[in-house]
mmCIF file of the C-alpha atoms, coordinates in Angstrom:
data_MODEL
# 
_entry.id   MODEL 
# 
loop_
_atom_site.group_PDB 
_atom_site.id 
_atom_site.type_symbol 
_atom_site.label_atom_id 
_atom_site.label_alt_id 
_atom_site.label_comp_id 
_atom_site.label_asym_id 
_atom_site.label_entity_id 
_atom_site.label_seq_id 
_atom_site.pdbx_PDB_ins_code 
_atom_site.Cartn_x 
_atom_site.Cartn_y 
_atom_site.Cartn_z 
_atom_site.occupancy 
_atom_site.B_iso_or_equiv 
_atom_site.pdbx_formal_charge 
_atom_site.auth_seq_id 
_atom_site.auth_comp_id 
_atom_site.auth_asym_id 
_atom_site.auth_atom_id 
_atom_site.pdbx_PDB_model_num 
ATOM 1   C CA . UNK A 1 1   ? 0.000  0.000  0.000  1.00 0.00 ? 1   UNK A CA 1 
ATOM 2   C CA . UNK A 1 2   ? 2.770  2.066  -0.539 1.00 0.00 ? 2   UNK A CA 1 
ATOM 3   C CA . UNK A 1 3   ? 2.233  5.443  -2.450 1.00 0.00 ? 3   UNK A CA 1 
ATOM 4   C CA . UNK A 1 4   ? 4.389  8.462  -3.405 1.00 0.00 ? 4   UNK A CA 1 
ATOM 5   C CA . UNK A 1 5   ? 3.520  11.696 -1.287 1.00 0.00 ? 5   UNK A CA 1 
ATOM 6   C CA . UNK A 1 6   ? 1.808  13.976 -3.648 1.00 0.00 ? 6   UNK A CA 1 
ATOM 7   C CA . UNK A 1 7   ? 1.006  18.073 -3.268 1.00 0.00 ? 7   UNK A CA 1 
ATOM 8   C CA . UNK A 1 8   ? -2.213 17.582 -1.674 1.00 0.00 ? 8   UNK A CA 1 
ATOM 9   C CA . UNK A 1 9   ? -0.438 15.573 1.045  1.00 0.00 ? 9   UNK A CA 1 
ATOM 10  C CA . UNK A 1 10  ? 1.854  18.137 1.392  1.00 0.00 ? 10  UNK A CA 1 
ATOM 11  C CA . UNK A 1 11  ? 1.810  21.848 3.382  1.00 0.00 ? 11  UNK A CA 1 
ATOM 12  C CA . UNK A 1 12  ? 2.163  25.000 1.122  1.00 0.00 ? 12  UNK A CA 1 
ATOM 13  C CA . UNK A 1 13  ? 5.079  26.153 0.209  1.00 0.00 ? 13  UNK A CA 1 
ATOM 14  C CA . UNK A 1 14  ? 4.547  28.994 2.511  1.00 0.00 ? 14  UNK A CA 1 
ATOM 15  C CA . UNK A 1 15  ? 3.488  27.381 5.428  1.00 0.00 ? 15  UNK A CA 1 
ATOM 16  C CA . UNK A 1 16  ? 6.774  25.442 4.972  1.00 0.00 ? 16  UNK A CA 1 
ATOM 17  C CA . UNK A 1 17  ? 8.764  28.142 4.733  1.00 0.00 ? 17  UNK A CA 1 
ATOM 18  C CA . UNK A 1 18  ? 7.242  29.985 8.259  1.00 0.00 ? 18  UNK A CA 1 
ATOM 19  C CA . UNK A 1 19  ? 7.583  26.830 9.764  1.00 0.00 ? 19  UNK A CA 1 
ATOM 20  C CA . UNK A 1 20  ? 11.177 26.126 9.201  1.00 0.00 ? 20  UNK A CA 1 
ATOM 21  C CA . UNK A 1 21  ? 12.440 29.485 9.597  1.00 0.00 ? 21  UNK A CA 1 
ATOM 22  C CA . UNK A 1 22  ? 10.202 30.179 12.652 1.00 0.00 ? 22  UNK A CA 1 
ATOM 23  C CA . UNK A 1 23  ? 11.825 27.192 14.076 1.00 0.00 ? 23  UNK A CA 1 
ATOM 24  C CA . UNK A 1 24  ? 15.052 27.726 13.773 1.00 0.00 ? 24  UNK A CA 1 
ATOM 25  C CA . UNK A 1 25  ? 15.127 30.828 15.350 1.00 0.00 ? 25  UNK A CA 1 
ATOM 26  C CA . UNK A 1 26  ? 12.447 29.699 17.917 1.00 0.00 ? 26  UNK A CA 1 
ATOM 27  C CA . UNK A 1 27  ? 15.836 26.711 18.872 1.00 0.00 ? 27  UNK A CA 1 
ATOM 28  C CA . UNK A 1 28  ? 18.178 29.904 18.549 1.00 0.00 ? 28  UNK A CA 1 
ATOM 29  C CA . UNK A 1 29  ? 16.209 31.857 21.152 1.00 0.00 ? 29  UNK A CA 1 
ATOM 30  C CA . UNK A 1 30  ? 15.791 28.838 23.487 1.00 0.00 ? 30  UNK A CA 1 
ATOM 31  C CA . UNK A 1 31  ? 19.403 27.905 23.654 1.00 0.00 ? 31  UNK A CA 1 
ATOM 32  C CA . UNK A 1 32  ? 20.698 31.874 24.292 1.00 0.00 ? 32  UNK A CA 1 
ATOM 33  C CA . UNK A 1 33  ? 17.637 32.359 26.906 1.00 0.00 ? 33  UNK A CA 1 
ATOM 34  C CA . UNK A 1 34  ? 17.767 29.126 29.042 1.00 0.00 ? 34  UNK A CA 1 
ATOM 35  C CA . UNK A 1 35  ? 21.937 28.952 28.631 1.00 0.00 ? 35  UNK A CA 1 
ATOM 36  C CA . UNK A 1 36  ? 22.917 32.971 28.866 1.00 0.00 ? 36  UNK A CA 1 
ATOM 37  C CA . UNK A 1 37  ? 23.103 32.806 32.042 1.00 0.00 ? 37  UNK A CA 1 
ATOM 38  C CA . UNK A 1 38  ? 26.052 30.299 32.012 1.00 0.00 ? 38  UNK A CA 1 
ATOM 39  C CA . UNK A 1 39  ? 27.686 30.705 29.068 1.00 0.00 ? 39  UNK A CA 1 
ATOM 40  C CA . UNK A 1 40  ? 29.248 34.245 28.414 1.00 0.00 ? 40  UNK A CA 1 
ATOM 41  C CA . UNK A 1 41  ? 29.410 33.834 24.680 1.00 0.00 ? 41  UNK A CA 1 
ATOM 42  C CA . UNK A 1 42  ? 25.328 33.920 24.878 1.00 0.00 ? 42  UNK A CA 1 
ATOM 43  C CA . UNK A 1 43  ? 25.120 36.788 27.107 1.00 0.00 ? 43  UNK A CA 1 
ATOM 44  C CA . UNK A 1 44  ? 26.789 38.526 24.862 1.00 0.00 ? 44  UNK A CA 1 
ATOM 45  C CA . UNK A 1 45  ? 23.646 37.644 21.944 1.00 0.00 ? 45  UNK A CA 1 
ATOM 46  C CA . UNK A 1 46  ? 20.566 39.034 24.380 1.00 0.00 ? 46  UNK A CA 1 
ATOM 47  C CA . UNK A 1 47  ? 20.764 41.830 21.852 1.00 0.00 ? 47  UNK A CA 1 
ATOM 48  C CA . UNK A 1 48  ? 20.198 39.239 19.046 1.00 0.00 ? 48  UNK A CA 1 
ATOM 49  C CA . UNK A 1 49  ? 17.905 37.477 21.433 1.00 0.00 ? 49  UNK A CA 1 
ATOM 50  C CA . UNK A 1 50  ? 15.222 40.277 21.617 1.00 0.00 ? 50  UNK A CA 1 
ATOM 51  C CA . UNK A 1 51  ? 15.582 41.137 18.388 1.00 0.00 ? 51  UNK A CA 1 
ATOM 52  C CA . UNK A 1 52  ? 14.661 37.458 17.158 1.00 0.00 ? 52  UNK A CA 1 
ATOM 53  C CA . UNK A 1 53  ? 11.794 37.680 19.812 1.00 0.00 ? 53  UNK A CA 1 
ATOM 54  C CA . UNK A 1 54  ? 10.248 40.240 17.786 1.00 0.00 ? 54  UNK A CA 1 
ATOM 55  C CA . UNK A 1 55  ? 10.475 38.455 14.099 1.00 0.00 ? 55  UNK A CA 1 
ATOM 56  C CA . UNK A 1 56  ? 9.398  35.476 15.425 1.00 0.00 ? 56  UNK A CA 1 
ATOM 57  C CA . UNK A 1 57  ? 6.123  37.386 16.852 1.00 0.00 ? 57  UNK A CA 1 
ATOM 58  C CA . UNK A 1 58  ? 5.559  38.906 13.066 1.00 0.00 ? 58  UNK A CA 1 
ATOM 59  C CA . UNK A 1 59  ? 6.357  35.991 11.817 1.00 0.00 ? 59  UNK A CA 1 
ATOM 60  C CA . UNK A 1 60  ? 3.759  34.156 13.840 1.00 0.00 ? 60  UNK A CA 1 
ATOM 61  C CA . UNK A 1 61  ? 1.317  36.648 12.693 1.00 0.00 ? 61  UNK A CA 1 
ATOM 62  C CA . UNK A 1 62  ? 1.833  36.133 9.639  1.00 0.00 ? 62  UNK A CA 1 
ATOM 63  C CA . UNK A 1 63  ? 1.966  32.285 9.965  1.00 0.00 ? 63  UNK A CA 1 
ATOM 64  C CA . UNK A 1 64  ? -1.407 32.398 10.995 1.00 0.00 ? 64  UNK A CA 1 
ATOM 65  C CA . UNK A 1 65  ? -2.903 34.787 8.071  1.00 0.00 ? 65  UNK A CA 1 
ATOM 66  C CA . UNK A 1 66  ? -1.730 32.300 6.186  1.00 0.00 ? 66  UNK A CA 1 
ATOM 67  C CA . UNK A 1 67  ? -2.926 29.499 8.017  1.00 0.00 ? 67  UNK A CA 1 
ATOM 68  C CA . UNK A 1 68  ? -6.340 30.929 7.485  1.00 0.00 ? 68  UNK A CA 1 
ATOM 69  C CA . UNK A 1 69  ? -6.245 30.476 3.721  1.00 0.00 ? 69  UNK A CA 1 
ATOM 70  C CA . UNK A 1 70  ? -4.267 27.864 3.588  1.00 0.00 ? 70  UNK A CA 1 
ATOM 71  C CA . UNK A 1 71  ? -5.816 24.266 4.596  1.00 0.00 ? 71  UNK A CA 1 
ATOM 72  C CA . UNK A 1 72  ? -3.151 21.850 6.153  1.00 0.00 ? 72  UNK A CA 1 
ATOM 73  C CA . UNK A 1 73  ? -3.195 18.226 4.701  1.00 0.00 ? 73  UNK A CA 1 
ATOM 74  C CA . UNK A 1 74  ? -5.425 15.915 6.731  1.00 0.00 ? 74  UNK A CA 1 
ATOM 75  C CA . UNK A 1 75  ? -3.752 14.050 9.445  1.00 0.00 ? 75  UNK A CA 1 
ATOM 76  C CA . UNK A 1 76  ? -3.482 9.639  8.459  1.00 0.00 ? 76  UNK A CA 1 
ATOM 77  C CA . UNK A 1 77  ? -6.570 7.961  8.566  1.00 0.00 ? 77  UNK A CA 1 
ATOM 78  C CA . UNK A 1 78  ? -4.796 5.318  10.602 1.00 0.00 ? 78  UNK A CA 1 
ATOM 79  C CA . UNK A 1 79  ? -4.199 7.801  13.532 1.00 0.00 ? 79  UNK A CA 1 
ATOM 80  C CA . UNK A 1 80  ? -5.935 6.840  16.543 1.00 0.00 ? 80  UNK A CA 1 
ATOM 81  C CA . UNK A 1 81  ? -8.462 9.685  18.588 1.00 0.00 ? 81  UNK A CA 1 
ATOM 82  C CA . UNK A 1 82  ? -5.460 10.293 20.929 1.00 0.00 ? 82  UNK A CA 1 
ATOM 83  C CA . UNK A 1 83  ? -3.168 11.002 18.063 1.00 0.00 ? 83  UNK A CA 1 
ATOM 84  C CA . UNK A 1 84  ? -5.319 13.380 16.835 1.00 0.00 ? 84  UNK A CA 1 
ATOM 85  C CA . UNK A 1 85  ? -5.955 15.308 19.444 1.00 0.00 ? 85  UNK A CA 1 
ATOM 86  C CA . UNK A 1 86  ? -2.716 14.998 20.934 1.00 0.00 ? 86  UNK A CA 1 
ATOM 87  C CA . UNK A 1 87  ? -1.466 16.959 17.245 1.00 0.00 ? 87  UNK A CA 1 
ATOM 88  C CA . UNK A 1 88  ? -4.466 19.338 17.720 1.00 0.00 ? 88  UNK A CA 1 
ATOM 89  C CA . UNK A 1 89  ? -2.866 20.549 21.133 1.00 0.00 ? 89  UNK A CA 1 
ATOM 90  C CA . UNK A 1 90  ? 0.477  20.730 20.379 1.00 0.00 ? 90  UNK A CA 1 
ATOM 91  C CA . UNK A 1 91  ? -0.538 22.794 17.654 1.00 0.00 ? 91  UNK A CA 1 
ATOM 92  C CA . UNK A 1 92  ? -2.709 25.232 19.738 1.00 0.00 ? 92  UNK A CA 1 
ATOM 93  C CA . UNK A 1 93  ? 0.441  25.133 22.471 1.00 0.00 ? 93  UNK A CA 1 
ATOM 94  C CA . UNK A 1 94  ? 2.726  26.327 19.690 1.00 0.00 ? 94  UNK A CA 1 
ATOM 95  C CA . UNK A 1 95  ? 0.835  28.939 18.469 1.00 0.00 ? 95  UNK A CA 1 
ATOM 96  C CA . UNK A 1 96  ? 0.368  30.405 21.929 1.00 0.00 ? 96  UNK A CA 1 
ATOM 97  C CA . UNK A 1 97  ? 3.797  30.071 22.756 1.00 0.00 ? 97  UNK A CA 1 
ATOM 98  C CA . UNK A 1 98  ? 4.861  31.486 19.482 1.00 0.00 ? 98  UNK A CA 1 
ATOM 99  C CA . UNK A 1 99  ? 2.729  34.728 20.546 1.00 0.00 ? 99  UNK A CA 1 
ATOM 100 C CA . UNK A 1 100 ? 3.158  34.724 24.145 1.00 0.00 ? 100 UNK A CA 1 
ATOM 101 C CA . UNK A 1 101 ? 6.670  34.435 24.520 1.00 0.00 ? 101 UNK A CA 1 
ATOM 102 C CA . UNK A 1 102 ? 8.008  37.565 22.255 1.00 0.00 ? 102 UNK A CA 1 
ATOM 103 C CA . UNK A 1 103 ? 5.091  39.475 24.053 1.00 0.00 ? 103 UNK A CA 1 
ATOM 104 C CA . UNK A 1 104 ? 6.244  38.715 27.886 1.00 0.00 ? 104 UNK A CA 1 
ATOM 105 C CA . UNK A 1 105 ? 10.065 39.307 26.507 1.00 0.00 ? 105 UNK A CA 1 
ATOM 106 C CA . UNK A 1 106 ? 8.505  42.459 24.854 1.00 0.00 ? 106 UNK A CA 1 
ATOM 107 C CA . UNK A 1 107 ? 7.250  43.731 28.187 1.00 0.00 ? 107 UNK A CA 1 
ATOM 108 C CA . UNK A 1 108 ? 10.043 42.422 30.527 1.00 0.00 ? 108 UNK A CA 1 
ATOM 109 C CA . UNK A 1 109 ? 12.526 45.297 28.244 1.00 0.00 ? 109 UNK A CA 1 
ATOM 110 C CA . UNK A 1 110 ? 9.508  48.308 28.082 1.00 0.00 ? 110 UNK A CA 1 
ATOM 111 C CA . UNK A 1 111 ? 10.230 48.492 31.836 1.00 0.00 ? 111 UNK A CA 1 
ATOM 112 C CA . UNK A 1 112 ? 13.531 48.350 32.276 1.00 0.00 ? 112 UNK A CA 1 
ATOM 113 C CA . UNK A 1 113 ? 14.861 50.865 34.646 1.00 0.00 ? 113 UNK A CA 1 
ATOM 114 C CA . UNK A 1 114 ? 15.785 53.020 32.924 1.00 0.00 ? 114 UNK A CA 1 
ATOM 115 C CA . UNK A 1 115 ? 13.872 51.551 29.891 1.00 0.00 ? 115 UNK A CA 1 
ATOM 116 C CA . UNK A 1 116 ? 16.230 50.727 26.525 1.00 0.00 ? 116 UNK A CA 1 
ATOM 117 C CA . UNK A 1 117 ? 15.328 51.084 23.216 1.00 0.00 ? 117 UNK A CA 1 
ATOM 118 C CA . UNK A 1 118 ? 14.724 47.828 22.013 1.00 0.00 ? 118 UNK A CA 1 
ATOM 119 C CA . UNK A 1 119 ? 16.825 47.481 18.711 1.00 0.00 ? 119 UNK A CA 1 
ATOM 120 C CA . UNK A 1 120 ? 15.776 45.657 15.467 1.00 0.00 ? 120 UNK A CA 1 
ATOM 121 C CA . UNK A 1 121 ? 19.627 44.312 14.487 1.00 0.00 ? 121 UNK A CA 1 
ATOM 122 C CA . UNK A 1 122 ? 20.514 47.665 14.604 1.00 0.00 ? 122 UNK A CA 1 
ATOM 123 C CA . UNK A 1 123 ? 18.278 48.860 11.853 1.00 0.00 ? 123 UNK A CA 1 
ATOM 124 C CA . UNK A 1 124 ? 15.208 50.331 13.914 1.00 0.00 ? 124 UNK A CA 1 
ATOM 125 C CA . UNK A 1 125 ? 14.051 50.713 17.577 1.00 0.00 ? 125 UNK A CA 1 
ATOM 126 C CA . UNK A 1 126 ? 11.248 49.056 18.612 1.00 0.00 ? 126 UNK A CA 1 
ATOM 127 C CA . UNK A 1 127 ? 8.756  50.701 20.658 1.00 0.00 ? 127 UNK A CA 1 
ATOM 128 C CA . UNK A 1 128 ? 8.432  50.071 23.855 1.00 0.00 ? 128 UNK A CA 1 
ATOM 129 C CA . UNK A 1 129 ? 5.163  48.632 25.576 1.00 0.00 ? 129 UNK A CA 1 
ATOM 130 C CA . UNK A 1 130 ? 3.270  50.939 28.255 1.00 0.00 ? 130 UNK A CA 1 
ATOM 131 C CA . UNK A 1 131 ? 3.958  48.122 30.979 1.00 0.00 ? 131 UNK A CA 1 
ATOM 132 C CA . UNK A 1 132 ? 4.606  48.556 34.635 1.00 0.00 ? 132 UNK A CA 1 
ATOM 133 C CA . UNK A 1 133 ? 7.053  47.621 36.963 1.00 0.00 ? 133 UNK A CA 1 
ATOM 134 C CA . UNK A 1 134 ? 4.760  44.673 38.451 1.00 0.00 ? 134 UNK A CA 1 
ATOM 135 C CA . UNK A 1 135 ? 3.100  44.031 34.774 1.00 0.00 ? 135 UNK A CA 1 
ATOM 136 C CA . UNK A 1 136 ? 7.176  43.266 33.802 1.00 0.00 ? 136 UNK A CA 1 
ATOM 137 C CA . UNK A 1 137 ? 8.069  41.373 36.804 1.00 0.00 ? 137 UNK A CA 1 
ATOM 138 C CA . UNK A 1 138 ? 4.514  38.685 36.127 1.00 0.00 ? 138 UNK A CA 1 
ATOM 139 C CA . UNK A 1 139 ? 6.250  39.090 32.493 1.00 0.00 ? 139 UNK A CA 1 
ATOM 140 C CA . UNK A 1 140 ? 10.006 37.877 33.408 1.00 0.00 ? 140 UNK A CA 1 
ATOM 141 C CA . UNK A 1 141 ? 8.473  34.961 35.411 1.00 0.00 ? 141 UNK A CA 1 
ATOM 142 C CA . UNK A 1 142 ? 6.166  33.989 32.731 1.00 0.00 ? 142 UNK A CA 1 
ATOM 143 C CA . UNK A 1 143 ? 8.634  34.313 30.210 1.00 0.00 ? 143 UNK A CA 1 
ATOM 144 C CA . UNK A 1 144 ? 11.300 31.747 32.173 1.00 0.00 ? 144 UNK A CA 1 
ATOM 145 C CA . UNK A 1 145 ? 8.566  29.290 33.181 1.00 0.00 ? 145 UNK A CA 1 
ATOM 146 C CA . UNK A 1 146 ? 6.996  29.265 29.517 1.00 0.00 ? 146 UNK A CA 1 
ATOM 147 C CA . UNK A 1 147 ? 10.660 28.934 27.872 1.00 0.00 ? 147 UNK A CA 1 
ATOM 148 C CA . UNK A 1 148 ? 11.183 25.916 29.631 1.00 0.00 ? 148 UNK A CA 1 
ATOM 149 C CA . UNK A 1 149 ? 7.389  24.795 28.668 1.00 0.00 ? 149 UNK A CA 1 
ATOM 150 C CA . UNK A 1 150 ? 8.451  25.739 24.973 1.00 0.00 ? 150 UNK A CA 1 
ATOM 151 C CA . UNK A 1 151 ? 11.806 23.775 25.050 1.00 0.00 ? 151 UNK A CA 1 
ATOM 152 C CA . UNK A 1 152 ? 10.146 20.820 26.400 1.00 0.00 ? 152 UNK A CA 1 
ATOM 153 C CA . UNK A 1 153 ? 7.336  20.793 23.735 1.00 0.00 ? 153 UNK A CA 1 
ATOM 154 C CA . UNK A 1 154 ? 9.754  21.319 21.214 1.00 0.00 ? 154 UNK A CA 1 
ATOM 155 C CA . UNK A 1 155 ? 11.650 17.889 22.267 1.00 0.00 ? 155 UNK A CA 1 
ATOM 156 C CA . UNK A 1 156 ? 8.283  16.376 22.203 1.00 0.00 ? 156 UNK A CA 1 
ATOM 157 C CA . UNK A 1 157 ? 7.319  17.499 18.508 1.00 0.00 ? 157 UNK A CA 1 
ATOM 158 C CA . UNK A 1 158 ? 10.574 16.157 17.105 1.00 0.00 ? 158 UNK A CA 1 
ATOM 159 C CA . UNK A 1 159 ? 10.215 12.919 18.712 1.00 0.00 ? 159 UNK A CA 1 
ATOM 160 C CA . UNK A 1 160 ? 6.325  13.015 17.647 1.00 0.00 ? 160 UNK A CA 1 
ATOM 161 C CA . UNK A 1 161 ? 7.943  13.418 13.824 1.00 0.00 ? 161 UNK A CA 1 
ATOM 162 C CA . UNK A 1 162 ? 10.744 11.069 14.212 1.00 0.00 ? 162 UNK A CA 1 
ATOM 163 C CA . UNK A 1 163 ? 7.805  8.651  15.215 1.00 0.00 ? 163 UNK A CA 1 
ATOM 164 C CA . UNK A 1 164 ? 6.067  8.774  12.313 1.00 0.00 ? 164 UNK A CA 1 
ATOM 165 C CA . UNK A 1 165 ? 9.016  9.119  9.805  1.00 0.00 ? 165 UNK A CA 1 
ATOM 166 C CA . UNK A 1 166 ? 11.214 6.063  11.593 1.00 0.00 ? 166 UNK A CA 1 
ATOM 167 C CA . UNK A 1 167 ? 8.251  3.762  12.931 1.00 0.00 ? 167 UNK A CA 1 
ATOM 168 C CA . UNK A 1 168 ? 4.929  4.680  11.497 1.00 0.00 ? 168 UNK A CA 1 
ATOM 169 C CA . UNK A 1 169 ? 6.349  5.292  8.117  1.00 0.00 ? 169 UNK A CA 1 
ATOM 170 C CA . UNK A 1 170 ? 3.337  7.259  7.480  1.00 0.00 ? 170 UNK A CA 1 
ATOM 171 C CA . UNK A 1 171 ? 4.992  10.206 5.459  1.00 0.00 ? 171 UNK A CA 1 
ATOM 172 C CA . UNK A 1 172 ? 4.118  12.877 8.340  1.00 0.00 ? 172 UNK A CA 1 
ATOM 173 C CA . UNK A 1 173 ? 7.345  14.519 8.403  1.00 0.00 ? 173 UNK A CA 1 
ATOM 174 C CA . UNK A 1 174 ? 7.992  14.244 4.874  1.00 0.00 ? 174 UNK A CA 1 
ATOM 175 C CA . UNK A 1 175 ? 4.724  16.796 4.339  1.00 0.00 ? 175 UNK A CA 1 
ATOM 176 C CA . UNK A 1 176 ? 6.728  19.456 6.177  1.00 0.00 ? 176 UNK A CA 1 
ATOM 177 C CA . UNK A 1 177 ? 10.413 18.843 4.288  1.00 0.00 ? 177 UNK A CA 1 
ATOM 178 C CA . UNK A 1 178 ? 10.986 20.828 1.240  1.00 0.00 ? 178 UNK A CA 1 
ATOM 179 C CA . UNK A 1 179 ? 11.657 18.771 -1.232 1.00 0.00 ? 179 UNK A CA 1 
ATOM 180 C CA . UNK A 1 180 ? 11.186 15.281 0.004  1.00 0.00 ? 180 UNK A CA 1 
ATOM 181 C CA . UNK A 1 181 ? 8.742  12.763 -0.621 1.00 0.00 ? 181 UNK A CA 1 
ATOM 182 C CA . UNK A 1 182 ? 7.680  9.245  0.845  1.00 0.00 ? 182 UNK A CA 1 
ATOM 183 C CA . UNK A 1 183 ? 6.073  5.979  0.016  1.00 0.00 ? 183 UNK A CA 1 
ATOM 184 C CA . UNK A 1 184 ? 3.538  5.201  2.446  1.00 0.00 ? 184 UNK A CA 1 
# 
């Protein structure tokens, strides 16, 4: 029953592209936050950090105008109820993450004391959120606790693919590669 992966089992174009490069600098941002602390060399890219923090939210946004016209390919038949919904909220987690996290960074620099510009790679400031004190302190907390959440769902989504690709052999991960197909 094998069969060649075709377009309509496939994701957009687009919705390939904001996935991969959404998720490389969604691994980017994890390693520099949760390892800055420790490692001088990613201290030194907080700069970089924010800055990704803020493509990533546009980014997002404009993952999920896309999403809106753009229908995902349907999920294997074969896929049990827990599957499914399992995939339904890991995808809801990820989009909320995706949003949440730039936004708590966001407000955890608007008060700084004294407040920074927050810099675009140098190229423009970003302006800075009308967020108090206590509003940026909930902020910093949320933003460590979720980071960890994020990382952790991350590790869970590549091991969900890796499923499918090395055991299931049910072409799941090949819908989201550019450029590869696979027999199922």
């Amino acid at each position: 029953m094998a069969r060649a992966t075709g377009p309509a089992d496939r994701y957009s174009t687009g919705a390939i592209w904001f996935h991969w490069v959404i998720a490389l600098l969604v691994l980017f941002n994890l390693v520099v936050g949760i390892f800055h602390e420790g490692v001088p060399a990613l201290k030194a890219l907080m700069g970089t950090h924010k800055a990704v923090g803020i493509t990533v939210l546009a980014l997002t946004l404009g993952r999920i105008a896309w999403r809106l016209g753009h229908q995902p390919p349907p999920l294997p038949a074969e896929l049990a109820g827990w599957e499914r919904t399992a995939a339904k909220a890991a995808r809801w987690a990820f989009y909320a993450l995706l949003l949440i996290m730039p936004l708590t960074g966001w407000a955890m620099v608007s008060a700084g004391d004294p407040p920074r510009p927050l810099g675009w790679f140098g190229l423009f400031d970003v302006p800075l959120l009308p967020v108090t004190k206590p509003t940026a302190g909930v902020a910093h907390d949320l933003h460590e606790v979720l980071g960890l959440l994020f990382a952790g769902l991350v590790l869970l989504h590549v091991a969900g693919a890796l499923r499918h690709h090395l055991l299931l052999k049910d072409g799941v991960l090949a819908r989201m590669i550019p450029g590869i197909t696979s027999k199922r």
